[in-house]
C-alpha positions in Angstrom: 93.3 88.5 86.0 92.9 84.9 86.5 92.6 84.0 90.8 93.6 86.5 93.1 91.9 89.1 95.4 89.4 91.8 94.6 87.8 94.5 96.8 87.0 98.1 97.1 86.5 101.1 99.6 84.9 104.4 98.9 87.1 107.7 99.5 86.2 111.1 100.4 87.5 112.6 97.1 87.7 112.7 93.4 89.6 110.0 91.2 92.3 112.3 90.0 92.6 113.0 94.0 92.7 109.3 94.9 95.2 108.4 91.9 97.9 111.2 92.5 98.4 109.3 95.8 98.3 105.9 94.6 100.4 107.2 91.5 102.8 108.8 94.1 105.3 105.1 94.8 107.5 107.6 97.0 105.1 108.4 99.4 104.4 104.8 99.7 106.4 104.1 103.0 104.1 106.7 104.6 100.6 105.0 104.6 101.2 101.4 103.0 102.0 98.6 105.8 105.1 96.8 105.4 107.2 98.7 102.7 110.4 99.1 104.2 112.1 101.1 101.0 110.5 101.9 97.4 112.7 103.0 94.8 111.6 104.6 91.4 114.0 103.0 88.3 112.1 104.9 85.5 109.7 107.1 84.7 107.0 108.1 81.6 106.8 111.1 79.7 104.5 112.6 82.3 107.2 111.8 84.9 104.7 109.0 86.5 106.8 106.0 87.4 107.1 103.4 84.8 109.2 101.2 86.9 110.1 100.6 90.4 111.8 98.6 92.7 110.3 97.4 96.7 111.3 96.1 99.4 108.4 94.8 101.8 108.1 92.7 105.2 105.3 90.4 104.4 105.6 88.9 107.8 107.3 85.7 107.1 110.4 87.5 105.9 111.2 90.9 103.8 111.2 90.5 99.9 112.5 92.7 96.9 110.9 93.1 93.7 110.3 95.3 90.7 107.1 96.4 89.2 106.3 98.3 85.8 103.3 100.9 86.2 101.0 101.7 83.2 98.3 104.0 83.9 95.0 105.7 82.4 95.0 108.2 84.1 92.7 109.7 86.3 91.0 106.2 85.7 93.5 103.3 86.7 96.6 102.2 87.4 98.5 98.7 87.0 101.5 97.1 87.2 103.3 93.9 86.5 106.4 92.0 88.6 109.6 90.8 87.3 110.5 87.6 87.6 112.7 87.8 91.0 114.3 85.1 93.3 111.0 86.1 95.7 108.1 86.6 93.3 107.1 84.0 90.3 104.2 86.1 89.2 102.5 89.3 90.8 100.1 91.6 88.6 97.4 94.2 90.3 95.9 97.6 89.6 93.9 99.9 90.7 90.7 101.3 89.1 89.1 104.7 90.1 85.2 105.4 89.3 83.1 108.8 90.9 80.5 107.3 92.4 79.1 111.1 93.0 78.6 112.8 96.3 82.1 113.1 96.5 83.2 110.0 96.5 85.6 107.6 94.2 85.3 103.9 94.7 89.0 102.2 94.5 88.4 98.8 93.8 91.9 96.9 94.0 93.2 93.4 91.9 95.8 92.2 93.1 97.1 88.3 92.2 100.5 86.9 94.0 102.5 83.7 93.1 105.4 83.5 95.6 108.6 82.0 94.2 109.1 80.3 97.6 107.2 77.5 99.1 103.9 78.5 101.1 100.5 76.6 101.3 97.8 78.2 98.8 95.4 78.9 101.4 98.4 80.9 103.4 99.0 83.1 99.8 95.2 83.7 99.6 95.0 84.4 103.0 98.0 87.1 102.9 96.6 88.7 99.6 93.3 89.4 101.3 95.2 91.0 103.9 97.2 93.0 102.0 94.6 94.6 99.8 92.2 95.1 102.7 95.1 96.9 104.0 96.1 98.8 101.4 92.7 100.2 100.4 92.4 101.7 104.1 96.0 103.0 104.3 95.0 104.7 101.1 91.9 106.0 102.1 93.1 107.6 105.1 96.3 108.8 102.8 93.8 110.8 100.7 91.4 112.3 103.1 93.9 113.3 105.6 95.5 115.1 102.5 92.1 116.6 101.3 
């Protein structure tokens, strides 16, 4: 991935742990701030989603997109945005790795490109945010499940 944000947490539990909840888009609206509805359009042979469809308050206002999902499973997950009248370009994924004593470092990609007009420094700004965000929600997701 070209620009965009990178970081990662540690979680209390294995990889296959960590991704069954980050795998699990339905459950989303439970632990991940500001999705207001997730909707799977498709799934894979395994019955993982292969597509789905958000909507999520990003503050400035609430936007809808749709993301297909490939997955190596218990390793990663990613996904890729269609082109939308709110999103020009989104792509992320998580990546799952036993670091031992129990623990799986999540490190999250994610890269955003707006289709409306906002400042650079704004979009960065947001997408650190969001991942920071995201990794916590999912960590205490996971342990609170474990």
């Amino acid at each position: 991935m070209a620009e965009g944000t990178v970081d990662s947490i540690e979680i209390k539990a294995t990889p296959a742990q960590v991704f069954a909840v980050a795998a699990d888009l339905a459950g989303y609206k439970e632990w991940a701030t500001g999705i207001k509805n997730v909707e799977v359009l498709e799934t894979d042979a395994k019955g993982r989603p292969a597509r789905a469809s958000f909507v999520v308050d990003v503050m400035i206002r609430e936007i809808s997109y749709s993301l297909t999902y490939t997955y190596d499973e218990p390793n990663s997950m990613s996904w890729v945005a269609e082109e939308s009248p709110d999103i020009k370009e989104l792509e992320g994924s998580y990546t799952f790795t036993d670091v031992g004593d129990g623990l799986t470092e999540v490190v999250y990609a994610l890269k955003v490109e707006p289709a409306f007009l906002i400042p650079g420094f704004l979009r960065r700004q947001a997408e650190k945010q969001l991942v920071g965000t995201a990794l916590r929600g999912l960590r205490k997701r996971v342990e609170s499940l474990s």
